[in-house]
C-alpha positions as CSV (number, residue, x, y, z in Angstrom):
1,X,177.9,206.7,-41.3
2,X,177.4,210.2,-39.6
3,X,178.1,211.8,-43.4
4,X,176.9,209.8,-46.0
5,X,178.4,209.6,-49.8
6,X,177.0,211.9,-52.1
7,X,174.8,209.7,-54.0
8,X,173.3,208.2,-50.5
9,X,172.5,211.9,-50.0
10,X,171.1,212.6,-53.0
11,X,168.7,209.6,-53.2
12,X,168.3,210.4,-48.8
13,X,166.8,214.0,-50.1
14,X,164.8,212.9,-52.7
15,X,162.8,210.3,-50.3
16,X,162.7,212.7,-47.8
17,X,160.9,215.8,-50.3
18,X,158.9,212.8,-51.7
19,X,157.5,212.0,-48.1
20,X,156.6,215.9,-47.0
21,X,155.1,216.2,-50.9
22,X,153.3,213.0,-50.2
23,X,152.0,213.9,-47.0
24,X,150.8,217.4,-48.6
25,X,148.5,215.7,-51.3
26,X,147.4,213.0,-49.4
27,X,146.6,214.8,-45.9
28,X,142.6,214.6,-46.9
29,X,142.7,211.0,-47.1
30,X,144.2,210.2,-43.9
31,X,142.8,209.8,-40.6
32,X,142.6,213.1,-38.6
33,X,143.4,210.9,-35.6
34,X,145.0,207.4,-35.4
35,X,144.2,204.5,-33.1
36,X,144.9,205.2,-29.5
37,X,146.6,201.5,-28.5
38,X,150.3,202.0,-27.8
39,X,150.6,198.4,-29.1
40,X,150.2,199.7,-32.8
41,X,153.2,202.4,-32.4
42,X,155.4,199.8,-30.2
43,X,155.5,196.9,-32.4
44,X,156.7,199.0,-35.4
45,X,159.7,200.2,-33.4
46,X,160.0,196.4,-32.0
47,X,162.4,196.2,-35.4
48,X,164.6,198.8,-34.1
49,X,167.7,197.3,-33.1
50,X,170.5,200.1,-32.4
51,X,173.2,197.2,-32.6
52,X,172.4,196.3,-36.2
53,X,172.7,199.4,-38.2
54,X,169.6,200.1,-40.6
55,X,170.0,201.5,-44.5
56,X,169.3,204.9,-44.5
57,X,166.5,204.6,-46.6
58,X,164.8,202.2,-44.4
59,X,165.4,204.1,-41.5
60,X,163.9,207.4,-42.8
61,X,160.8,205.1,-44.2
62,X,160.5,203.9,-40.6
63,X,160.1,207.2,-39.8
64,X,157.4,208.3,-42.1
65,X,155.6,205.4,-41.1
66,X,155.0,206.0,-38.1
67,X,154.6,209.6,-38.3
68,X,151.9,209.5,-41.3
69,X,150.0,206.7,-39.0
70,X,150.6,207.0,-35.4
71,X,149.7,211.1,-35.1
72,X,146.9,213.6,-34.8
73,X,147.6,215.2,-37.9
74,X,146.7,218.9,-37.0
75,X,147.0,220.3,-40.6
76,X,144.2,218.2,-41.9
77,X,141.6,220.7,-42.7
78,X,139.0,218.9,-39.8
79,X,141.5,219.3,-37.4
80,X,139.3,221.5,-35.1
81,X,141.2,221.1,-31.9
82,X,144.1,223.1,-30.3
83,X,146.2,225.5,-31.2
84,X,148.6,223.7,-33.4
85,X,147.8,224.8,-37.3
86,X,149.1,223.6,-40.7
87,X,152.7,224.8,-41.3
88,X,153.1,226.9,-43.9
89,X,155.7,226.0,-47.0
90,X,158.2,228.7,-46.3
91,X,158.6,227.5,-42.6
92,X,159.1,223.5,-43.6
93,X,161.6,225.2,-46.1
94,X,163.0,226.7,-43.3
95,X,163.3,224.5,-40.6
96,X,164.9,221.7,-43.3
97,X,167.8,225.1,-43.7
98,X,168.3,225.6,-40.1
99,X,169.3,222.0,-39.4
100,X,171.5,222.1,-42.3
101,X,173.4,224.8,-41.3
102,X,172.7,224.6,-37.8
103,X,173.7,228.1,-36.7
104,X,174.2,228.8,-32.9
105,X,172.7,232.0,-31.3
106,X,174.3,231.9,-28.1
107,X,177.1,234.7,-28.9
108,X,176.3,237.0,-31.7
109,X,179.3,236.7,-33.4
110,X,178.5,233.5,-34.3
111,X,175.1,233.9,-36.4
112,X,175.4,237.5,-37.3
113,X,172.7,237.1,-39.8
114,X,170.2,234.8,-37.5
115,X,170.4,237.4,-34.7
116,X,169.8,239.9,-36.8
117,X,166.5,238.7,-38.4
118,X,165.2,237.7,-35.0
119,X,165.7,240.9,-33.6
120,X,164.2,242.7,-37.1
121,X,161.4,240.3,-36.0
122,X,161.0,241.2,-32.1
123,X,161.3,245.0,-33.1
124,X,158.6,244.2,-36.3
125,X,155.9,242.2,-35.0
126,X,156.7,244.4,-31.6
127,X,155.6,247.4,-33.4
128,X,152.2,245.8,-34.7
129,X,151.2,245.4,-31.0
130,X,151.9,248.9,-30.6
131,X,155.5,249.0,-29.1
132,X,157.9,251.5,-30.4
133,X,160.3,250.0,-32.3
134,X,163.6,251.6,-30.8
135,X,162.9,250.2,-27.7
136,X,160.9,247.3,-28.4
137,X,163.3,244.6,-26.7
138,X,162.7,240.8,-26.6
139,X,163.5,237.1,-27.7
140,X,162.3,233.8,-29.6
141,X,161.5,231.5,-27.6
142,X,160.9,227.6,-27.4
143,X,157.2,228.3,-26.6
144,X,154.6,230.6,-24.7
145,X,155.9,228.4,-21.6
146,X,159.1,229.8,-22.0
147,X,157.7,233.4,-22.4
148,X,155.7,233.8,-19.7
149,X,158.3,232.7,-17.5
150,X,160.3,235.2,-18.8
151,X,158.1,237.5,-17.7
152,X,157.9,236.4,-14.6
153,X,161.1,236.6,-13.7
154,X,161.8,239.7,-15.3
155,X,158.6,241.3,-13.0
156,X,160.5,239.6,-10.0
157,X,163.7,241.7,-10.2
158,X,161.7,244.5,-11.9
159,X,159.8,244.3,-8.1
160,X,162.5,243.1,-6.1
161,X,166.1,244.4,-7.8
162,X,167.7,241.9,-5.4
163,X,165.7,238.5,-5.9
164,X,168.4,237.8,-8.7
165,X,171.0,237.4,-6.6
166,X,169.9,236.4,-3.0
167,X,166.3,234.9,-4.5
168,X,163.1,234.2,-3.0
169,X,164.5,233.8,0.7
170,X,165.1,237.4,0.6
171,X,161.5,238.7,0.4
172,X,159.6,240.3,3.5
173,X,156.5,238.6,2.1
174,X,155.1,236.4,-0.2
175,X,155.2,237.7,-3.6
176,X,152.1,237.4,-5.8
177,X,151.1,236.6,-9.0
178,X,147.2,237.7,-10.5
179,X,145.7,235.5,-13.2
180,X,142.7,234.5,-14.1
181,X,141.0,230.9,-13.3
182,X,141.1,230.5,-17.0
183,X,144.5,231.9,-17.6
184,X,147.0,229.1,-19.0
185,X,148.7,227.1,-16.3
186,X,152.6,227.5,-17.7
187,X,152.2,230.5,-15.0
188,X,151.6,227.7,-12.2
189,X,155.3,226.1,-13.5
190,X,157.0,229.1,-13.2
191,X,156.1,230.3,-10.3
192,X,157.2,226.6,-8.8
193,X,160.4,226.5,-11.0
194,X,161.6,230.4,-9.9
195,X,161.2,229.1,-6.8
196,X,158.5,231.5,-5.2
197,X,155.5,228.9,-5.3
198,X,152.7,227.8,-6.6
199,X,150.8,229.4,-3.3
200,X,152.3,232.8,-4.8
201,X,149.8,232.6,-8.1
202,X,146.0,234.0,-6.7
203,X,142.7,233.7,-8.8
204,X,141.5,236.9,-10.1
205,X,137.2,236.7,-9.4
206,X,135.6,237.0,-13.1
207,X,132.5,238.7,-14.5
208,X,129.7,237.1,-16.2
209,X,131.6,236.6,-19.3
210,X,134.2,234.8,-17.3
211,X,136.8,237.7,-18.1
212,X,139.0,239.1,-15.3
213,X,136.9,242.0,-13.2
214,X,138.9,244.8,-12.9
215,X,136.8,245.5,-9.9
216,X,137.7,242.2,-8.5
217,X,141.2,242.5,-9.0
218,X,141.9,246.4,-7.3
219,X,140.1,244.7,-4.0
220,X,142.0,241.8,-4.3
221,X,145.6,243.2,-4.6
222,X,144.8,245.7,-1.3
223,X,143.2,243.1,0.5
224,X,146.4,241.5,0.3
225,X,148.7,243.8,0.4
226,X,146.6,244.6,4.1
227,X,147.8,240.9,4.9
228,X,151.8,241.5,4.3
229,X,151.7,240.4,0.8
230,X,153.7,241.8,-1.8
231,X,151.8,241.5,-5.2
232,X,154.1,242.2,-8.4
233,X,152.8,240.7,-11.5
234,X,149.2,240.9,-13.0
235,X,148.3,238.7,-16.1
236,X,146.1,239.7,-18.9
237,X,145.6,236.7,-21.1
238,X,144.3,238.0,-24.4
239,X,142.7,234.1,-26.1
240,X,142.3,232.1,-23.5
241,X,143.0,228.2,-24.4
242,X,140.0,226.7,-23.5
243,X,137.9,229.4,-24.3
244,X,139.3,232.0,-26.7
245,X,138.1,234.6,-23.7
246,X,139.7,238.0,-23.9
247,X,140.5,239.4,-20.8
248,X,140.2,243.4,-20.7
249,X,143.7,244.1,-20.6
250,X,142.9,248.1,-20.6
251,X,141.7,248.2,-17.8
252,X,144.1,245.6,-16.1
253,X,146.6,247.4,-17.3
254,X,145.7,250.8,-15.9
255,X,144.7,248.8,-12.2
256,X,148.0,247.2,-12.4
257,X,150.3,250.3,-12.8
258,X,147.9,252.5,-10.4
259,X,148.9,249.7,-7.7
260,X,152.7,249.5,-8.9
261,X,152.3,245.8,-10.2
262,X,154.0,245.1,-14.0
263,X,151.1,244.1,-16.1
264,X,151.8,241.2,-18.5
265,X,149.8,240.1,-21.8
266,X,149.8,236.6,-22.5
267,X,148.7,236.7,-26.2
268,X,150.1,233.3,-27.3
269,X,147.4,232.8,-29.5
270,X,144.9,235.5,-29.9
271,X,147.4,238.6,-30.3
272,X,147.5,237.6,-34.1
273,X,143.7,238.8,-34.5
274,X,146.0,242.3,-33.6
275,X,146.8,242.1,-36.8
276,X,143.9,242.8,-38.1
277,X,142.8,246.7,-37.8
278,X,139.0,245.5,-37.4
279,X,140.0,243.9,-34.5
280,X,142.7,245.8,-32.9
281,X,140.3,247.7,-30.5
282,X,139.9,244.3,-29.1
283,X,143.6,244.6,-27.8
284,X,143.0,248.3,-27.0
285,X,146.0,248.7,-24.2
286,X,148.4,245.7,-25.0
287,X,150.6,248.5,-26.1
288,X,151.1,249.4,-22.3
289,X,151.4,246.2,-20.8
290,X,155.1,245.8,-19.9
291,X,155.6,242.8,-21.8
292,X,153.9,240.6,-24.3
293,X,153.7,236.7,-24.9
294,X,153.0,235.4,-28.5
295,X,153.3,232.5,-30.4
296,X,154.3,232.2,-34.0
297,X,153.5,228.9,-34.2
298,X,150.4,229.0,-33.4
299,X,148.1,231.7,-35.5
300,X,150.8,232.4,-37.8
301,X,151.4,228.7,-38.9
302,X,154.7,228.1,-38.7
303,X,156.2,224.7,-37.2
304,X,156.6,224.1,-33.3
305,X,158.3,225.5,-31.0
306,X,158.3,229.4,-32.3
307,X,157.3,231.7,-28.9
308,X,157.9,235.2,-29.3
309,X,158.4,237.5,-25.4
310,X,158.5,241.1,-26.0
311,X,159.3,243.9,-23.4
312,X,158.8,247.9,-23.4
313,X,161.8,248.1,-21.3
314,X,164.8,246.9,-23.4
315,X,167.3,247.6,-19.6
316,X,165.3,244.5,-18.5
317,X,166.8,242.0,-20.6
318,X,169.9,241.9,-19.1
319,X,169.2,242.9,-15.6
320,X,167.2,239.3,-15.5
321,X,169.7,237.0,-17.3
322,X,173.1,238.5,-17.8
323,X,176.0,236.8,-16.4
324,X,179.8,236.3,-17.0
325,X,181.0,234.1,-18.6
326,X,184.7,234.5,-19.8
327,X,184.5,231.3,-22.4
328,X,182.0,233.0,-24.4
329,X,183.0,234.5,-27.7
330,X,182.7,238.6,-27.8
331,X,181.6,240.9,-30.4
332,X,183.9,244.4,-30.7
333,X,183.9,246.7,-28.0
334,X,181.5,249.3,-28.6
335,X,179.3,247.1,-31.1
336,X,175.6,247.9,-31.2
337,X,174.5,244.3,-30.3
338,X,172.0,242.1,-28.5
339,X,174.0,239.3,-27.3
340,X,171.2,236.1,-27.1
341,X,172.6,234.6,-24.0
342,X,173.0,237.7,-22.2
343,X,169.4,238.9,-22.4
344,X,167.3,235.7,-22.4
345,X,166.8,232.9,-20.7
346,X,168.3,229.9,-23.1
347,X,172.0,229.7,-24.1
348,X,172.5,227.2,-26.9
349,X,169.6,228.0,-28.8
350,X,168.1,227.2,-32.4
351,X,167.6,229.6,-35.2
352,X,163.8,229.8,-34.4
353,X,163.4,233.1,-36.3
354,X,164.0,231.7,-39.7
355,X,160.5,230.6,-40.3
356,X,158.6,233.3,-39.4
357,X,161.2,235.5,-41.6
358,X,160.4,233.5,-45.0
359,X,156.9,233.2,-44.3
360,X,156.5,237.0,-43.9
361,X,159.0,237.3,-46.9
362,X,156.5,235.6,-49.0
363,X,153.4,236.0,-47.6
364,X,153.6,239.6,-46.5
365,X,151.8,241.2,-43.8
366,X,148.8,241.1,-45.8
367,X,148.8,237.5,-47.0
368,X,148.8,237.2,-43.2
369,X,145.6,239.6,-42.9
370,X,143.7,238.2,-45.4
371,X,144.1,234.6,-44.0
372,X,143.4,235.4,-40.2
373,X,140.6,237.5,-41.3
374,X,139.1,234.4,-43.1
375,X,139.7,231.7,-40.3
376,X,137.7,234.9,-38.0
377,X,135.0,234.7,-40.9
378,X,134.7,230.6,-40.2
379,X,134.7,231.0,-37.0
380,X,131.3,233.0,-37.2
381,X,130.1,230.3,-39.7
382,X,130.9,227.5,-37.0
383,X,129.0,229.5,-34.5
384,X,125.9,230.1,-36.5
385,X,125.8,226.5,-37.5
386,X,126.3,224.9,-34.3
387,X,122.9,227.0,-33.3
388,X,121.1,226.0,-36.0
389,X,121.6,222.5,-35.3
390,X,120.5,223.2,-31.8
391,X,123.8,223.5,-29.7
392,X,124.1,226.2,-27.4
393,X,127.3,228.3,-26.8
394,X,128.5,229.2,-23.8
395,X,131.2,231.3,-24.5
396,X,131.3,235.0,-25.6
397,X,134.4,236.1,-27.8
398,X,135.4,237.9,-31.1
399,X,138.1,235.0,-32.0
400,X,137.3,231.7,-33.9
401,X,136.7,229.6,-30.6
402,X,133.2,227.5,-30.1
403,X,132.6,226.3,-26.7
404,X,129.1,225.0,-27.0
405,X,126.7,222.3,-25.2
406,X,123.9,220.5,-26.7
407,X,120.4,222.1,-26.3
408,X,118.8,219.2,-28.2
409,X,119.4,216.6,-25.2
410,X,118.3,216.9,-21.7
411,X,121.9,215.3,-20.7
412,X,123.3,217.8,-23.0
413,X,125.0,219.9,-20.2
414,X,126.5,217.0,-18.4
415,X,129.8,216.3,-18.9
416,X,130.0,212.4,-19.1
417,X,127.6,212.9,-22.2
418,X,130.1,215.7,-23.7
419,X,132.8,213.5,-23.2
420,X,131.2,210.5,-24.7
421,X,130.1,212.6,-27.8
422,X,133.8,213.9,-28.1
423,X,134.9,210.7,-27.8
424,X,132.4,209.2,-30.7
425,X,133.6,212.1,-33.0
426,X,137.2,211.6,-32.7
427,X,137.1,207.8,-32.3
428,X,136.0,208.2,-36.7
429,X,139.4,209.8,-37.5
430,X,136.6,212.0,-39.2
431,X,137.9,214.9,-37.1
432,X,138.8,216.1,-34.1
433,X,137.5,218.6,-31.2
434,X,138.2,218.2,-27.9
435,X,136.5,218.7,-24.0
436,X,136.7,222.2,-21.7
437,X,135.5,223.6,-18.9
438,X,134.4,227.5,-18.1
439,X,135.1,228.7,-14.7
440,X,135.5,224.7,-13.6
441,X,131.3,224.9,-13.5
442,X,130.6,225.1,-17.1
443,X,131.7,221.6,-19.4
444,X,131.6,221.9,-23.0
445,X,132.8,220.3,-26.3
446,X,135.1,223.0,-28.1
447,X,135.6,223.7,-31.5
448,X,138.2,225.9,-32.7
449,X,139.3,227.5,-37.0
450,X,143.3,228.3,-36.5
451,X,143.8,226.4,-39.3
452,X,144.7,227.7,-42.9
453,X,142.6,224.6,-44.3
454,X,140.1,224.7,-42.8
455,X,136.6,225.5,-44.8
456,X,132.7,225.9,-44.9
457,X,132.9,222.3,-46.0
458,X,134.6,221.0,-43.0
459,X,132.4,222.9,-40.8
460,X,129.7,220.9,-42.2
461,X,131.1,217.7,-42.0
462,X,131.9,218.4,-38.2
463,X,128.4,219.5,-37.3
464,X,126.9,215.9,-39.4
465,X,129.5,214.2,-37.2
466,X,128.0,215.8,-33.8
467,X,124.2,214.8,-34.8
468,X,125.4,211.4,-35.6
469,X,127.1,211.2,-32.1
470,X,124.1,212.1,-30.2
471,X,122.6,208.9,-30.3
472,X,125.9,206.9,-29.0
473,X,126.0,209.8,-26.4
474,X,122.8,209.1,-24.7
């Protein structure tokens, strides 16, 4: 039953394309969100029964069940929430290829051709954030998570050339980590897994736009540093997730190097607007920051997990995460290779590249343009319509987030009565927005376009469904 006979596979492929095609025309029709009682989800696995075989058919109908019902389907085109976009068709291609063939990255000489076109990719997408391409150096990854500890770590041994091998116990001081309050909080996991401490991460003081201060940080990092500190790693996050803020990551970078500390740019999300030449004065200095987080599957639309980490110092790699290992399959001596498990932080590893590489194939850089530079364009519609329907926004930035409050209510900047609107809107499986907070003083419902789908239509239908919920909100 692990290989089934050819005409089980057959009929197995053809229910399987006819449940992604089905899901593709009927999306619209569906419920942007399903019903939040875990009864609903249980009693349809309460036939499962992993002593009584099930038909393969049934089994994968069991599956599209309770995927098409019991999800947040985040590439309906009122799916206005998080980060997570509709997938485009080269990726689902793709992915449905990789499992297939099921290539392993860990030693090169096993995928040739899939470590290849994820290194094209690092050295490619590198390039448009202003690295130099020869020694642009990097990895996919399973997510921004995964990235930013990367960076981490590799700022640790940059800092501290013997923390690899005799760790944190080693230090004179506490090592420290600058971010900003609104920063995203995988930094706070890795600085507990590398086993420095969450007490190690410090809150950069923000300006009136609730951006780092440049200011701020300089007195910060000598003000500890007068304490016996050791800071090492400042954080630039260029799209914030709550917010979409855009920290000034010129100027950060040009404090952090002037104090010695390696300046990282956590563009998960936003650094796709870098794409865009209107907008790459926004990102004005990424191209100095030592390393670079980014996500694929996030503005570029290609299934979960696809994180990108990028370094400007390709001897880092392996300083952080090479290691000996005599099992491991070589390439020839004297082969111009990156071997995967020798200069990143996973071993066994999936072929997350392929995805991005078809899309691109297809799509082309400017396929890519044209559609960012139209979900930016919404994102300027949602803001204009919000206002005129008497929300106010509270949040200043150039990418296609909406943090907003409502003007028209004199509860309207509490947050039980956000959160009861919020909860109104996505209770209708209309759509789907979600709760914030700016600099933890500031609640707001939030609104975000990083969705292909998405259109002026939509936006309407969203701002109908917030006048309708301020009456169940008061």
């Amino acid at each position: 039953m692990l290989e089934l006979p050819r005409a089980s596979r057959v009929a197995l492929w053809k229910k399987t394309f006819d449940a992604v095609e089905a899901l593709a025309e009927d999306l619209e029709t569906l419920p942007v969100s399903p019903s939040m009682d875990p009864e609903l989800p249980r009693a349809l696995l309460s036939q499962v029964d992993f002593e009584r075989p099930m038909d393969p058919e049934a089994a994968l109908a069991l599956a599209v069940e309770g995927l098409r019902h019991h999800q947040v389907h985040n590439g309906h085109p009122r799916y206005f929430g998080l980060f997570n976009p509709a997938t485009t068709t080269m990726s689902i291609a793709a992915d449905t290829l990789v499992a297939a063939f099921n290539p392993q990255l860990a030693a090169w000489t096993h995928a040739p051709f899939a470590c290849e076109v994820d290194q094209l990719l690092i050295r490619e997408i590198g390039a448009r954030f202003g690295y130099a391409r020869e020694t642009c150096s990097g990895s996919f990854t399973t997510g921004g998570a995964e990235a930013n500890h990367t960076a981490l770590l590799m700022a640790l041994i940059h800092r501290f050339p013997d923390f690899g091998e005799d760790g944190a116990r080693s230090l004179d001081g506490r090592p420290i980590i600058y971010v900003s309050p609104e920063s995203h909080h995988s930094f706070v996991k890795a600085a507990r897994l590398s086993g420095i401490g969450t007490r190690a991460v410090r809150h950069v003081a923000l300006d009136e736009h609730y951006v780092i201060d440049p200011s701020a940080l300089q007195n910060q990092i000598i003000k500890d540093r007068t304490r016996g500190d050791i800071p090492f790693l400042v954080v630039a996050t260029l799209g914030t997730t709550g917010a979409g803020l855009v920290d000034p990551v010129g100027a950060i970078v040009k404090v952090g190097h002037e104090e010695g500390l390696w300046v990282h740019a956590d563009a998960a999300w936003g650094g796709a607007a870098a794409l865009l030449p209107e907008m790459r004065e926004t990102f004005s200095g990424i191209e100095q920051a030592d390393s670079i987080t980014f996500d694929a599957h996030k503005w570029l639309s290609v299934p979960i997990g696809a994180g990108m980490f990028f370094t400007r110092h390709p001897d880092m790699a392996e300083r952080a995460f090479s290691i000996a290992a005599g099992y491991m399959p070589r390439a020839k001596d004297g082969a111009e290779i990156i071997e995967p498990h020798q200069s990143s932080m996973q071993w066994t590893r999936r072929f997350i590249g392929l995805k991005l590489f078809l899309s691109l194939l297809v799509a082309g850089w400017e396929g890519y343009e044209q559609t960012i530079r139209e979900m930016v364009r919404l994102g300027g519609v949602l803001r204009e319509r919000l206002e005129v329907a008497g929300f106010a926004l509270v949040n200043q930035t150039p990418l296609p987030v909406a943090c907003f409050q409502d003007a028209s209510h004199p509860e309207g900047r509490e947050l039980s009565y956000l959160k009861a609107m919020a909860e109104t809107v996505v209770s209708s499986g209309k759509t789907w927005i979600s709760i914030t907070s700016l600099g933890d003083t500031t609640p707001a419902l939030r609104a975000c376009i990083t969705n292909f789908r998405n259109r002026e239509e939509d936006i309407d239908a969203l701002i109908g469904l917030l006048k309708d919920a301020r009456g169940h909100a008061s």
